[in-house]
Each structure stands twice: as C-alpha cells, then as structure tokens.
HTML snippet that shows the backbone in 3Dmol.js (N, CA, C, O; Angstrom):
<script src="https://3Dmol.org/build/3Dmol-min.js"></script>
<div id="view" style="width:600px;height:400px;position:relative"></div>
<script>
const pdb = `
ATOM      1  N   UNK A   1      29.596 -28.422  13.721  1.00  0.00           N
ATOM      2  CA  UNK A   1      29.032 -29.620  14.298  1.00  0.00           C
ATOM      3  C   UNK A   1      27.828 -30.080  13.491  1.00  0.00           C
ATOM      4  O   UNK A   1      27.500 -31.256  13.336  1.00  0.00           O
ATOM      5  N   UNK A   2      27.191 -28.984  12.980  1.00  0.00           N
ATOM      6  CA  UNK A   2      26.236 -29.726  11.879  1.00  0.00           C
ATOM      7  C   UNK A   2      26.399 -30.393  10.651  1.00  0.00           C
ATOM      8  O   UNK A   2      25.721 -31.239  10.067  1.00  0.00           O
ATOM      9  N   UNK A   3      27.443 -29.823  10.399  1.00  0.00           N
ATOM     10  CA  UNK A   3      27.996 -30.611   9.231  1.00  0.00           C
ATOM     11  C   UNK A   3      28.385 -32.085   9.837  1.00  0.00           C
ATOM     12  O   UNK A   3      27.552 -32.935   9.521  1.00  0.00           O
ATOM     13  N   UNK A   4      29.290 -32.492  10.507  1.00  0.00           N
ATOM     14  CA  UNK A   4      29.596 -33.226  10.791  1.00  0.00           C
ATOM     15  C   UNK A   4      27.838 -34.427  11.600  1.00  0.00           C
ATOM     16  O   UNK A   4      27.415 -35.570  11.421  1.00  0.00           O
ATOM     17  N   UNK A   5      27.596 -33.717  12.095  1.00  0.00           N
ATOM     18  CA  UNK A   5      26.252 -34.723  12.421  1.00  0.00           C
ATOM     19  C   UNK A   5      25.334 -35.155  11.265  1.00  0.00           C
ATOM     20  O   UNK A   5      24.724 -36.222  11.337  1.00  0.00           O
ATOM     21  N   UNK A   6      25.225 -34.317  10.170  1.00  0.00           N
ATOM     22  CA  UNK A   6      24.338 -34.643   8.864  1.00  0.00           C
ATOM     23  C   UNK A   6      25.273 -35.742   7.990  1.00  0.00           C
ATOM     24  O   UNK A   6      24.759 -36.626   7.304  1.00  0.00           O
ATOM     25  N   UNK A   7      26.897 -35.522   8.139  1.00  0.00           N
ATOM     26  CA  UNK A   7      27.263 -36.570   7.684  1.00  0.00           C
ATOM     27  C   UNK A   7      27.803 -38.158   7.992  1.00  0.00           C
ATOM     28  O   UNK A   7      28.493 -38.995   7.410  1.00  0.00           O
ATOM     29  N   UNK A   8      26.903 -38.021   9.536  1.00  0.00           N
ATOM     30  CA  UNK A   8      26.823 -39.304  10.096  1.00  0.00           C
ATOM     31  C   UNK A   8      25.102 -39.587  10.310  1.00  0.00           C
ATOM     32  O   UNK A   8      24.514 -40.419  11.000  1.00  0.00           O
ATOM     33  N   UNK A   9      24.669 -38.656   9.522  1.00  0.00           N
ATOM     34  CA  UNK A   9      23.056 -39.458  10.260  1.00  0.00           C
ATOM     35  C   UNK A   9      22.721 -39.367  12.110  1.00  0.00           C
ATOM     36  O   UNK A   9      22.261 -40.149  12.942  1.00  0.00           O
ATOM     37  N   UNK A  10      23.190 -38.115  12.125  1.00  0.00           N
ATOM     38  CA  UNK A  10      22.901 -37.851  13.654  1.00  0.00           C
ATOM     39  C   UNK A  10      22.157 -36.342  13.340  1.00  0.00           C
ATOM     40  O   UNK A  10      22.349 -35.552  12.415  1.00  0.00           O
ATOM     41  N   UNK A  11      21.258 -36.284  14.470  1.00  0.00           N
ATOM     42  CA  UNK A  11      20.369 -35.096  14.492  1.00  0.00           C
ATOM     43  C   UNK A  11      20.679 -34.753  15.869  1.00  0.00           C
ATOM     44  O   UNK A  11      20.530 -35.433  16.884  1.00  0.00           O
ATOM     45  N   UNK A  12      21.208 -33.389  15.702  1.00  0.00           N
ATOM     46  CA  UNK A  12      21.438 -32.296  17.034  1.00  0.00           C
ATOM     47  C   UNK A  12      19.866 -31.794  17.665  1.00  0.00           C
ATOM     48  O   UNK A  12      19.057 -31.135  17.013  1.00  0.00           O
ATOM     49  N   UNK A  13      19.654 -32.292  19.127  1.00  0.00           N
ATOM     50  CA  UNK A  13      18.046 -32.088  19.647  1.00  0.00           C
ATOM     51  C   UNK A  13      18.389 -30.342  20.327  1.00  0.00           C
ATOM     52  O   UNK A  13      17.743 -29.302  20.460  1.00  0.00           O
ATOM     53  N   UNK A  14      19.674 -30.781  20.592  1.00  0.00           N
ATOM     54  CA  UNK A  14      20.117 -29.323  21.129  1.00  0.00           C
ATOM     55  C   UNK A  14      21.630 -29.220  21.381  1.00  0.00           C
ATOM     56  O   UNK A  14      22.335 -30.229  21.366  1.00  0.00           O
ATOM     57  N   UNK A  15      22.021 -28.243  21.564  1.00  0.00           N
ATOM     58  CA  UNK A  15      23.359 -27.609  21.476  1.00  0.00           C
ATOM     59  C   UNK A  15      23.603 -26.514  21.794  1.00  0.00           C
ATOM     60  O   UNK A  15      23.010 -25.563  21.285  1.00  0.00           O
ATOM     61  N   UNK A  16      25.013 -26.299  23.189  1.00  0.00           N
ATOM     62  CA  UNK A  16      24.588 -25.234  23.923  1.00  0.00           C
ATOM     63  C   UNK A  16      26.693 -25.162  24.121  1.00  0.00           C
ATOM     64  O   UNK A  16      27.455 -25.752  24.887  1.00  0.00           O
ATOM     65  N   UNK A  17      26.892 -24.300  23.175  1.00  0.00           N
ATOM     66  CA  UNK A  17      28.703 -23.777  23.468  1.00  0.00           C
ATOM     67  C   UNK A  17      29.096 -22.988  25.001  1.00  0.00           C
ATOM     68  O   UNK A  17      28.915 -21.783  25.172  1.00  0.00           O
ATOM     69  N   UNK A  18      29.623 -23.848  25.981  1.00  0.00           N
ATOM     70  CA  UNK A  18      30.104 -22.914  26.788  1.00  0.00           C
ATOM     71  C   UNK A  18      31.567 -22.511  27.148  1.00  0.00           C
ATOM     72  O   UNK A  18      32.322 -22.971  26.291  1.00  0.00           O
ATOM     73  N   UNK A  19      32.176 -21.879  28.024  1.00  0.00           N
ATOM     74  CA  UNK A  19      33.246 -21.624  27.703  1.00  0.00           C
ATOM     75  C   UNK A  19      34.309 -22.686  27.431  1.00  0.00           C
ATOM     76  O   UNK A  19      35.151 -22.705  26.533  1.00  0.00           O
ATOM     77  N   UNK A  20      34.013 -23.820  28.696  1.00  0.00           N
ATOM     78  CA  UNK A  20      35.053 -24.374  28.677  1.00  0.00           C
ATOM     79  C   UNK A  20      34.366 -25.934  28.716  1.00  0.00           C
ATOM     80  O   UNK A  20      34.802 -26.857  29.404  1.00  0.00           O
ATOM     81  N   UNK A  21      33.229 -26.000  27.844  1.00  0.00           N
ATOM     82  CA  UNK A  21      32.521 -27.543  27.410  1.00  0.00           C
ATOM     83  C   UNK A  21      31.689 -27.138  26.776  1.00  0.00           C
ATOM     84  O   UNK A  21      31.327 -25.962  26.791  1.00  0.00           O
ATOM     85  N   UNK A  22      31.056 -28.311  25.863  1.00  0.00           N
ATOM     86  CA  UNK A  22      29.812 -28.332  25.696  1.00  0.00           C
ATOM     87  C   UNK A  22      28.346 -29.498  25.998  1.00  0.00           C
ATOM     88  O   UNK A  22      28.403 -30.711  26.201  1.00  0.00           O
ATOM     89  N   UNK A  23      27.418 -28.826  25.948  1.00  0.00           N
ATOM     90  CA  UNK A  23      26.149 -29.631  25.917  1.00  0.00           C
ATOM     91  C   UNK A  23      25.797 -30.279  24.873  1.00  0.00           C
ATOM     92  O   UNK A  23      25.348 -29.408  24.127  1.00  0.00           O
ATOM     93  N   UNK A  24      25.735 -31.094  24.446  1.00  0.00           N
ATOM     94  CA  UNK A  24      25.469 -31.787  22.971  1.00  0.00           C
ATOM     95  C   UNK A  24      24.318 -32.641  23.252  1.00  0.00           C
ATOM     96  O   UNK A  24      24.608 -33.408  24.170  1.00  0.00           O
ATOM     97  N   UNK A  25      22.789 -32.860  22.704  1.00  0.00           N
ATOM     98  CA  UNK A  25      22.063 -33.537  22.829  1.00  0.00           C
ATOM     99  C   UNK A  25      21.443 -34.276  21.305  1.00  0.00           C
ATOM    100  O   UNK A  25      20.596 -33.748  20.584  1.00  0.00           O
ATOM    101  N   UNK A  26      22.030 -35.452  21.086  1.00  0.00           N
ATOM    102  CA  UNK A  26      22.012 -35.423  19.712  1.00  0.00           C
ATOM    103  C   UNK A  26      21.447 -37.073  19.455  1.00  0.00           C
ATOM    104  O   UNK A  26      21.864 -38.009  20.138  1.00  0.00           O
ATOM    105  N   UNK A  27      20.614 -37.201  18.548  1.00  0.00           N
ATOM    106  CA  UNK A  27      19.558 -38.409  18.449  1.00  0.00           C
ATOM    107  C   UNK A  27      20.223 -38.652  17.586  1.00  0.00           C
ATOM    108  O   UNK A  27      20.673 -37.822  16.797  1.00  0.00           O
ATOM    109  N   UNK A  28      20.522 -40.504  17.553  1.00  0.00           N
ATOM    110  CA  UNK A  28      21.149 -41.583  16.906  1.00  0.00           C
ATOM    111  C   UNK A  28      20.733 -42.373  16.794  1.00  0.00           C
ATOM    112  O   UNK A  28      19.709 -42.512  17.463  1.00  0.00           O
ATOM    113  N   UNK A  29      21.173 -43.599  15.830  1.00  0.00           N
ATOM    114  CA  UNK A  29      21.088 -44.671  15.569  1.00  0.00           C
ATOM    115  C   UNK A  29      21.549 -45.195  16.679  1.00  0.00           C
ATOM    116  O   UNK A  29      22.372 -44.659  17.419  1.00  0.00           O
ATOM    117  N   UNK A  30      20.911 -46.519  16.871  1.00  0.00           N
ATOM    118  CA  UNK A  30      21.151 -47.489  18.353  1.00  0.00           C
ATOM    119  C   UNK A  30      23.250 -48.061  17.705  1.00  0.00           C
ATOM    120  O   UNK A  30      24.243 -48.188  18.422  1.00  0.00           O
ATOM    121  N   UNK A  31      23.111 -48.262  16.053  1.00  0.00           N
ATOM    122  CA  UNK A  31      24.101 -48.829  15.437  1.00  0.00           C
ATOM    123  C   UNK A  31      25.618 -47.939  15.792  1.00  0.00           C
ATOM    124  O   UNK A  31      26.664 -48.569  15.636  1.00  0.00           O
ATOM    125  N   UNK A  32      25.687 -46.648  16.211  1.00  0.00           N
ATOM    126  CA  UNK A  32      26.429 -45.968  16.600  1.00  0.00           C
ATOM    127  C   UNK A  32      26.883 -45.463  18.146  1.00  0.00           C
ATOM    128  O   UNK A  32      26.002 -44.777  18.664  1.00  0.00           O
ATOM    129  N   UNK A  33      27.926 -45.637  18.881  1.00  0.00           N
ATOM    130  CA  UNK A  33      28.084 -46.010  19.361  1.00  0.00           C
ATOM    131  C   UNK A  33      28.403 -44.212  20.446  1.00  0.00           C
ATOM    132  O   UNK A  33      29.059 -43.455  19.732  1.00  0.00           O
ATOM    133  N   UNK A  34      28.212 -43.834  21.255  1.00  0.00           N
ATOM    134  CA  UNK A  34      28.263 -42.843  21.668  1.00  0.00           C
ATOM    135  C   UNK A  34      29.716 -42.687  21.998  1.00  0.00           C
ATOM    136  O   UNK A  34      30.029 -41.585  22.450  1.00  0.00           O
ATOM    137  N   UNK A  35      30.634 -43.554  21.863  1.00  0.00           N
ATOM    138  CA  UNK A  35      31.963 -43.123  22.271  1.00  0.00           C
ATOM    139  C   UNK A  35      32.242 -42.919  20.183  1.00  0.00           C
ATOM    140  O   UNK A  35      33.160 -42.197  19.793  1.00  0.00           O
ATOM    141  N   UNK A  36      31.707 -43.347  19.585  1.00  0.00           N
ATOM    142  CA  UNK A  36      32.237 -42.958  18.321  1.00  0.00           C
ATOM    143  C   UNK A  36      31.901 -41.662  18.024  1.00  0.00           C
ATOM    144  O   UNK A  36      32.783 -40.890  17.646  1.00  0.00           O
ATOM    145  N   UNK A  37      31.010 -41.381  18.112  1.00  0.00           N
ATOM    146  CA  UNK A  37      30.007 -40.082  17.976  1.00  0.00           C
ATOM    147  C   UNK A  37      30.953 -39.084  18.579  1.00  0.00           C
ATOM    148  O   UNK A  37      31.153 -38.116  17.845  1.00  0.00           O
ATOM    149  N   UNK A  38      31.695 -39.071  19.926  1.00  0.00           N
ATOM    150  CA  UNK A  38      31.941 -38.125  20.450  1.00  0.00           C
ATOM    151  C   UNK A  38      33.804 -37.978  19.692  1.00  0.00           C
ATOM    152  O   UNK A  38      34.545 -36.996  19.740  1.00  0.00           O
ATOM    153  N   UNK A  39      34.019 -39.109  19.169  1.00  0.00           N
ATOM    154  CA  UNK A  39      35.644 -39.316  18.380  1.00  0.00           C
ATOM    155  C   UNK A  39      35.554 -38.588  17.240  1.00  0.00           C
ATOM    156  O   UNK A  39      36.224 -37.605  16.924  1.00  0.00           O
ATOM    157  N   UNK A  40      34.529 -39.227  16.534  1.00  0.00           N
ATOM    158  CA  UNK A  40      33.901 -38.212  15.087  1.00  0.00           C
ATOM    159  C   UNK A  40      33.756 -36.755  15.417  1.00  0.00           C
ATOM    160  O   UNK A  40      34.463 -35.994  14.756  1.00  0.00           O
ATOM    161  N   UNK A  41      32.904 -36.195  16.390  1.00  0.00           N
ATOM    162  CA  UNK A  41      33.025 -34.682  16.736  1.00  0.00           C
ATOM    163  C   UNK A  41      33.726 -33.889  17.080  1.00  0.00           C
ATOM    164  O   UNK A  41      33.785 -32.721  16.696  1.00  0.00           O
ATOM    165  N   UNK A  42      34.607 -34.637  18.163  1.00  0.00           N
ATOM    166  CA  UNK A  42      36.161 -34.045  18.476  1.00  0.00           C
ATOM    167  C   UNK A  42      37.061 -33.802  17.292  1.00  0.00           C
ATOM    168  O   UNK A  42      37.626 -32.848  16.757  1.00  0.00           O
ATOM    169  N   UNK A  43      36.909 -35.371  17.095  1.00  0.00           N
ATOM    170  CA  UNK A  43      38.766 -34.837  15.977  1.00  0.00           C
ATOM    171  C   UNK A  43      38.025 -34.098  14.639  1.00  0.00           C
ATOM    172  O   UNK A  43      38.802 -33.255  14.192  1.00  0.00           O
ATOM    173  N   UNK A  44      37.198 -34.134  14.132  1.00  0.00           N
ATOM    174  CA  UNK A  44      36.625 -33.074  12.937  1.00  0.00           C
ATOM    175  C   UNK A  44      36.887 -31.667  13.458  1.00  0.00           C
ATOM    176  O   UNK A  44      37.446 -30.728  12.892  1.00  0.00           O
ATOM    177  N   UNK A  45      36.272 -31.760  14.848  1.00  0.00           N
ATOM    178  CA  UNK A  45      36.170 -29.807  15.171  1.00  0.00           C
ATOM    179  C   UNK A  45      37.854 -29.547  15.734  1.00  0.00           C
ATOM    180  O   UNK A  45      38.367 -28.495  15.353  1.00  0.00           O
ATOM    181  N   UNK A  46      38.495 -30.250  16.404  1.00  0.00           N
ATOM    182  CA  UNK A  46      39.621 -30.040  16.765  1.00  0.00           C
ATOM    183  C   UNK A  46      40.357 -29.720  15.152  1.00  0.00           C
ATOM    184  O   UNK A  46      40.936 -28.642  15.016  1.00  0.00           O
ATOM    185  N   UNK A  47      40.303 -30.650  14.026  1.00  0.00           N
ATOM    186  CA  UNK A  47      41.318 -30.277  12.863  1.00  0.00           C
ATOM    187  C   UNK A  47      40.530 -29.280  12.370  1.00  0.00           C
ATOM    188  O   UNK A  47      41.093 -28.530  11.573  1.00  0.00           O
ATOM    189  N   UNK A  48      39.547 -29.092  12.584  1.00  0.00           N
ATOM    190  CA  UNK A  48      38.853 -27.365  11.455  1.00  0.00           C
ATOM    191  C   UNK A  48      39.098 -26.399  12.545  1.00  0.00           C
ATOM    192  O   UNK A  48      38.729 -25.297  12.138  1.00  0.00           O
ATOM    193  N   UNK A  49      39.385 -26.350  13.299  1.00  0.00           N
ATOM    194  CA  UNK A  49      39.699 -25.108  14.817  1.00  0.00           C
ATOM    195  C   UNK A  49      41.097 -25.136  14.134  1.00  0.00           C
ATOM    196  O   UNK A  49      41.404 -24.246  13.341  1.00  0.00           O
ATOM    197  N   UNK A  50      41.843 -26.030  14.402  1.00  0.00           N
ATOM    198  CA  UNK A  50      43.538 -25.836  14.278  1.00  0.00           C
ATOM    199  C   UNK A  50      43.309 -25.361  12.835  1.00  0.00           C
ATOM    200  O   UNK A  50      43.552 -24.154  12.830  1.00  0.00           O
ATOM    201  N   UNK A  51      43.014 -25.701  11.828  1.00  0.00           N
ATOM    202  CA  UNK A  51      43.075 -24.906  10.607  1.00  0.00           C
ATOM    203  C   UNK A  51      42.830 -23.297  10.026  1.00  0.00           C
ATOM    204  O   UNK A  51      43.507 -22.559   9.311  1.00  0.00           O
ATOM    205  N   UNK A  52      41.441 -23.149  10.750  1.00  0.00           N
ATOM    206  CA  UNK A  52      41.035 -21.358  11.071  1.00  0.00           C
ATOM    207  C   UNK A  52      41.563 -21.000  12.260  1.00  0.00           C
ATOM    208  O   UNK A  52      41.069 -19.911  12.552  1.00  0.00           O
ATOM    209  N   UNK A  53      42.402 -21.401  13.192  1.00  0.00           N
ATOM    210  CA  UNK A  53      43.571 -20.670  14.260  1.00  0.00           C
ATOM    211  C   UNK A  53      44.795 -21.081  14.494  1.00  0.00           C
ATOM    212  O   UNK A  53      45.032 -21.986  15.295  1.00  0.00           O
ATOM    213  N   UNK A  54      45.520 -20.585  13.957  1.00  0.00           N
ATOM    214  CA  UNK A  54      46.337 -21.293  13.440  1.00  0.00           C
ATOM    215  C   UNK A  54      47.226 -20.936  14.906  1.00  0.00           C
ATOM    216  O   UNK A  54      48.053 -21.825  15.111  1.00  0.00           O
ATOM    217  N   UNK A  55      47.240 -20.110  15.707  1.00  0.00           N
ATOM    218  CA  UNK A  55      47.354 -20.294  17.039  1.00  0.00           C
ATOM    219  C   UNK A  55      47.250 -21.799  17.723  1.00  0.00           C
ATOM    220  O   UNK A  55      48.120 -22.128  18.529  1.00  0.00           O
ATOM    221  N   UNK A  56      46.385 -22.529  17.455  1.00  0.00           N
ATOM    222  CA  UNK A  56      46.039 -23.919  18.325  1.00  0.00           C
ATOM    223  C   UNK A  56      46.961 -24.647  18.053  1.00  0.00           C
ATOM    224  O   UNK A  56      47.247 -25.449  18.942  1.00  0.00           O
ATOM    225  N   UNK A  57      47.764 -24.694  16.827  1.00  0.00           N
ATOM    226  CA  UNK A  57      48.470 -25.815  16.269  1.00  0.00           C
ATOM    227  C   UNK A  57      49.423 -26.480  16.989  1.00  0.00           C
ATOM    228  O   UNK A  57      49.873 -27.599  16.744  1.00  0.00           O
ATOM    229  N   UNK A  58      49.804 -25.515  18.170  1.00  0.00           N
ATOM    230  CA  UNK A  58      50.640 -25.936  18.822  1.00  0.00           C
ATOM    231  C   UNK A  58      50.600 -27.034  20.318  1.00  0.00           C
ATOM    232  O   UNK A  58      51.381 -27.693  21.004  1.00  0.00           O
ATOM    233  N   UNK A  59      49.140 -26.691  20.241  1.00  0.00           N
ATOM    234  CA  UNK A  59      48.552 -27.618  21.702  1.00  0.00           C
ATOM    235  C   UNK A  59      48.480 -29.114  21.331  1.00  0.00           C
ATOM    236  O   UNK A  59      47.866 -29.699  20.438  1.00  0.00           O
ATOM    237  N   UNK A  60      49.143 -29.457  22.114  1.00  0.00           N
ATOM    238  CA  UNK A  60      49.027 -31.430  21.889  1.00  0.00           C
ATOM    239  C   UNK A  60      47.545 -31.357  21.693  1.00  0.00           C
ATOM    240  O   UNK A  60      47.345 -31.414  20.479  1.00  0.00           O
ATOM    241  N   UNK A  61      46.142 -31.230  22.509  1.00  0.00           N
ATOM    242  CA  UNK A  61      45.042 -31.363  22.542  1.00  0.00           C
ATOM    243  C   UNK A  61      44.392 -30.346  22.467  1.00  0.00           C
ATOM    244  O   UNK A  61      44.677 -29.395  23.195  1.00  0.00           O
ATOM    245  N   UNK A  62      43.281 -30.280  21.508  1.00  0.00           N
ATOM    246  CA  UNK A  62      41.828 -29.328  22.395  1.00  0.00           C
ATOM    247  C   UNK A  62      40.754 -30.136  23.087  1.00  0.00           C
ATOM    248  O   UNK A  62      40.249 -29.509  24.018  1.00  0.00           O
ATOM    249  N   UNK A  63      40.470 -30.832  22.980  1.00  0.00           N
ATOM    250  CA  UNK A  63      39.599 -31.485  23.674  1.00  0.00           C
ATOM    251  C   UNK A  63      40.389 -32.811  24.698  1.00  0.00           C
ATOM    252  O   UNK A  63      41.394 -33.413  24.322  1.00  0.00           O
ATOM    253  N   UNK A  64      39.472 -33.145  26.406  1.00  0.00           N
ATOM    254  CA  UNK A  64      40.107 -34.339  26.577  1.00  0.00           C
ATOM    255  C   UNK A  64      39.025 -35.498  25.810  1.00  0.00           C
ATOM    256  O   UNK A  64      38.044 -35.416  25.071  1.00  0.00           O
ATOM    257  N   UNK A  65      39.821 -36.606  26.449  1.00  0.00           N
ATOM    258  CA  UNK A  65      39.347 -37.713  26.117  1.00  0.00           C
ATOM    259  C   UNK A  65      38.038 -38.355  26.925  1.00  0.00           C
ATOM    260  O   UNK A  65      37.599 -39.498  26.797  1.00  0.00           O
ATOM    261  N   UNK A  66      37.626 -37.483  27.642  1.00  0.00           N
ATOM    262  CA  UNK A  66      36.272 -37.392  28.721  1.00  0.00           C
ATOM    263  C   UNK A  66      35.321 -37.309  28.176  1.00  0.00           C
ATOM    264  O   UNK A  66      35.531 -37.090  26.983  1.00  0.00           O
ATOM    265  N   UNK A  67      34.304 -37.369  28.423  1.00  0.00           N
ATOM    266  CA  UNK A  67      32.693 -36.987  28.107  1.00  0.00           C
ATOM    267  C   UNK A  67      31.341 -37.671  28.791  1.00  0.00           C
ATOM    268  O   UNK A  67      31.247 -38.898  28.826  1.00  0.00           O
ATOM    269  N   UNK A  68      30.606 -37.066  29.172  1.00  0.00           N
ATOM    270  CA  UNK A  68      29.365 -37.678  29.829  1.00  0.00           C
ATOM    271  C   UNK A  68      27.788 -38.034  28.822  1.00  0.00           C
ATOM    272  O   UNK A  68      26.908 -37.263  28.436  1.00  0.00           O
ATOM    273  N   UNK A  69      27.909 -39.100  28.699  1.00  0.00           N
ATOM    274  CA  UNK A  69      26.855 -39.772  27.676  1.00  0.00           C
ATOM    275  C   UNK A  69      25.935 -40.507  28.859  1.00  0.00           C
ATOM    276  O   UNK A  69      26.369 -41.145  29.818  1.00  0.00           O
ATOM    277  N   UNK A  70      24.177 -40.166  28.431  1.00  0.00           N
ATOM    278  CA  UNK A  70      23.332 -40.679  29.065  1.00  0.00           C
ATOM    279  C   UNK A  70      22.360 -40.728  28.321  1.00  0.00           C
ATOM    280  O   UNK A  70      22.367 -39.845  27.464  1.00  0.00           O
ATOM    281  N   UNK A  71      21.257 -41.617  28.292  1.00  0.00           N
ATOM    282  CA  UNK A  71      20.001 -41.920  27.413  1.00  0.00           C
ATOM    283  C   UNK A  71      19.327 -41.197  28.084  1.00  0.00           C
ATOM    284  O   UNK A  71      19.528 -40.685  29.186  1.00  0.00           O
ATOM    285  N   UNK A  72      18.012 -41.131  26.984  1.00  0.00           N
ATOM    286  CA  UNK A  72      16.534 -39.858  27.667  1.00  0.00           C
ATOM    287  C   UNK A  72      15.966 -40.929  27.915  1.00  0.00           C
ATOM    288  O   UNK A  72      14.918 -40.382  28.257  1.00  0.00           O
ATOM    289  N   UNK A  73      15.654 -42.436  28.092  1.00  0.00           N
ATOM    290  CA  UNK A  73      14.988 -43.005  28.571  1.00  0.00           C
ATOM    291  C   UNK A  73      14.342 -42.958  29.722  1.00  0.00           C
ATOM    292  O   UNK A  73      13.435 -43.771  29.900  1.00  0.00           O
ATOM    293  N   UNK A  74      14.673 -41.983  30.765  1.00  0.00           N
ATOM    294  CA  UNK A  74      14.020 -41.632  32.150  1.00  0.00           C
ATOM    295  C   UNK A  74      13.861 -40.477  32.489  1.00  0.00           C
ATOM    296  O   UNK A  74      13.599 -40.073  33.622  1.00  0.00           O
ATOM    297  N   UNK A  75      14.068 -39.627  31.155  1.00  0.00           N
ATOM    298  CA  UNK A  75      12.905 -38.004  31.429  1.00  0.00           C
ATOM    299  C   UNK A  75      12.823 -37.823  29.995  1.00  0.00           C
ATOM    300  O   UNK A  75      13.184 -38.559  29.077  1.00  0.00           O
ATOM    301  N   UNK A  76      12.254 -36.646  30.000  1.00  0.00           N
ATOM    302  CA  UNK A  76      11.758 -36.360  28.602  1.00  0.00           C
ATOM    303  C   UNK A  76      12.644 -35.496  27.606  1.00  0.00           C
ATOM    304  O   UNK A  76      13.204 -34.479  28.014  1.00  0.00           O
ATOM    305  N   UNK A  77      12.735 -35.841  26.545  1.00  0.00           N
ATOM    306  CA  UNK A  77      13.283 -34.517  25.505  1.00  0.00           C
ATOM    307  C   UNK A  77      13.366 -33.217  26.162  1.00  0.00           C
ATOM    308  O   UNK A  77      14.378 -32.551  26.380  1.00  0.00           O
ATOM    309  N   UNK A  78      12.188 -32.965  26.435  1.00  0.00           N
ATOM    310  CA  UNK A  78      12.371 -31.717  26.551  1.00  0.00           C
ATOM    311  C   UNK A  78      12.867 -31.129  28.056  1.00  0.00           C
ATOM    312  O   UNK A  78      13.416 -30.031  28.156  1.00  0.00           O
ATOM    313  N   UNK A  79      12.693 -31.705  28.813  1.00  0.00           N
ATOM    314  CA  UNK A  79      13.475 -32.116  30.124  1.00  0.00           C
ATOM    315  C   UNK A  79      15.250 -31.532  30.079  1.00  0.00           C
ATOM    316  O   UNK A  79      15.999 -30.772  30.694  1.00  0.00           O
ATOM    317  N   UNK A  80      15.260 -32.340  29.079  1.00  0.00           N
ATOM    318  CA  UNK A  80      17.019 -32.126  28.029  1.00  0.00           C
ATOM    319  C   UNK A  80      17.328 -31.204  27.702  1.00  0.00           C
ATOM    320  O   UNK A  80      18.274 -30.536  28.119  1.00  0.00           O
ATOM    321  N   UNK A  81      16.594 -30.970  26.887  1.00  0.00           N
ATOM    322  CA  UNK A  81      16.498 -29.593  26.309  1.00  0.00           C
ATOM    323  C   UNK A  81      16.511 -27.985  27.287  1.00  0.00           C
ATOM    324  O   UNK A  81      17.037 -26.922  26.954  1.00  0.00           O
ATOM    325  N   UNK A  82      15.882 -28.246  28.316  1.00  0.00           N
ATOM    326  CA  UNK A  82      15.575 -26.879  28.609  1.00  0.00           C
ATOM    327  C   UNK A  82      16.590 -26.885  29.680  1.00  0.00           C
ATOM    328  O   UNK A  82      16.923 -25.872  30.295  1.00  0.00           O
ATOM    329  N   UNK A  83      17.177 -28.331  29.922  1.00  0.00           N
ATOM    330  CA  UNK A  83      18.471 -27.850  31.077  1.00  0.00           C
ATOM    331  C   UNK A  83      19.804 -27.512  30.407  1.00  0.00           C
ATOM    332  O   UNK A  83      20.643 -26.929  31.093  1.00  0.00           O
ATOM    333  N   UNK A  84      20.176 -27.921  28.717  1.00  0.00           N
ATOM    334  CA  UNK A  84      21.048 -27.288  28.242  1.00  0.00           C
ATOM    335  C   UNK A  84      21.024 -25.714  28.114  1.00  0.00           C
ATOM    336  O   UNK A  84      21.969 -24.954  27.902  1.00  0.00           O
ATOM    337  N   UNK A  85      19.678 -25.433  28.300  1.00  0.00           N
ATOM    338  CA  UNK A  85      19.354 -23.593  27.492  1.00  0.00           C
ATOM    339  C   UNK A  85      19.630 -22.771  28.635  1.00  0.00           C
ATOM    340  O   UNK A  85      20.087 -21.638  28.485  1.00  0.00           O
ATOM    341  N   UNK A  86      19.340 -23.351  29.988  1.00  0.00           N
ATOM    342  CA  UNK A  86      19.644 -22.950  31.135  1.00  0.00           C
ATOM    343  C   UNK A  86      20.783 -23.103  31.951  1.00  0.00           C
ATOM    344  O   UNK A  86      20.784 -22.778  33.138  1.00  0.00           O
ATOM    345  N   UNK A  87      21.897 -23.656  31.276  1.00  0.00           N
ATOM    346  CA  UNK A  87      23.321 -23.940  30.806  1.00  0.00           C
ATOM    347  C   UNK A  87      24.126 -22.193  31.285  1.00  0.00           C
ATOM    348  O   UNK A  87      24.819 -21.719  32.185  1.00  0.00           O
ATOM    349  N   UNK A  88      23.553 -21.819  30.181  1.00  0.00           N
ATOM    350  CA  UNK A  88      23.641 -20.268  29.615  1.00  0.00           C
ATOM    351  C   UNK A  88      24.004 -18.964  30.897  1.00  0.00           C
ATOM    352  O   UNK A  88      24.925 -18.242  31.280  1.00  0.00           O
ATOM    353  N   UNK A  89      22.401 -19.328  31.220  1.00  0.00           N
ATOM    354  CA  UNK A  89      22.311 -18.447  32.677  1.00  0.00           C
ATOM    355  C   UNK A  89      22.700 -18.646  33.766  1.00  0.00           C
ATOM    356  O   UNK A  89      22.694 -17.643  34.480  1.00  0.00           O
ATOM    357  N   UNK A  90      23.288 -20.169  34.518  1.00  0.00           N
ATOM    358  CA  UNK A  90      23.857 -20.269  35.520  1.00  0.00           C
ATOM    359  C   UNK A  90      24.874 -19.338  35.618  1.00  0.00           C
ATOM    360  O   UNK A  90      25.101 -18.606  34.654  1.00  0.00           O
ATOM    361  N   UNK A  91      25.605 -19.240  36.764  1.00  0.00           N
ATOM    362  CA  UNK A  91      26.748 -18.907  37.243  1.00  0.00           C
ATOM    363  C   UNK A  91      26.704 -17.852  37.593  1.00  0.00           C
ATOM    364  O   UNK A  91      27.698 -17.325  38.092  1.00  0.00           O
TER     365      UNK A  91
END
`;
const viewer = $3Dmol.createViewer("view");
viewer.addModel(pdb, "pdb");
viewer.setStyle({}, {cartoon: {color: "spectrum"}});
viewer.zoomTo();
viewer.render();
</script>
C-alpha cells in the first residue's frame, strides 16, 4: 500500500490490517477523488495478492466494492489516528 500511495501522491496518516478490513487514513489531494483512491488500492493489492498466492486466483473478488470514506474536518488527526490503533485491541 505504500508503494501504491507514493505513486499517486497520497500519504498514509495511518494504517491498521485487520482480519477481515482495513483502516486506511490517508491525506490527499482535494483533485482525487476518494472513490478513485480506494479503485487504485484495491485492484493494485488484489493483482499483487493473486500473484504471491496463487491460491486467490480463483476467487471472482478479494475485496467488495464497499468502503467508508469521511473527512477529518470535525475532529482531529489524531482523534483518527488513535481510533485506528485501538482497532487492534477491541474484541
């Protein structure tokens, strides 16, 4: 995912793998569009997953076509931040 964010000019604020989603908190250009962002991340990590497992190849999908996008305009960075890290320890 870093690769792929350095080669769009996106900076990861945080990033938190869980089993079955992830947390992605990642600062952009206003010019990019958060449903692109999340097309660019999917299908890159979906074709480099199917390539190093070659197990996956067979699933129509790894990822759906879902995702929850929201601006920090009404709490803070770090607000963001510390509820992805605490992601971890629920459950």
């Amino acid at each position: 995912m870093q690769e792929i964010c350095a080669e769009h000019s996106l900076m990861i604020v945080s990033l938190e793998i869980m089993p079955d989603h992830v947390h992605f908190f990642v600062n952009a250009l206003p010019s990019i569009s958060p449903s692109d962002i999340m097309a660019k991340v999917k299908g890159v990590t979906s074709r480099k997953l199917r390539q190093e497992f070659k197990h996956l190849q067979h699933l129509p999908s790894l990822w759906t076509r879902s995702f929850f996008c929201s601006t920090a305009g009404n709490v803070s960075s770090e607000t963001i931040q510390r509820y992805i890290a605490e992601q971890k320890t629920r459950g």
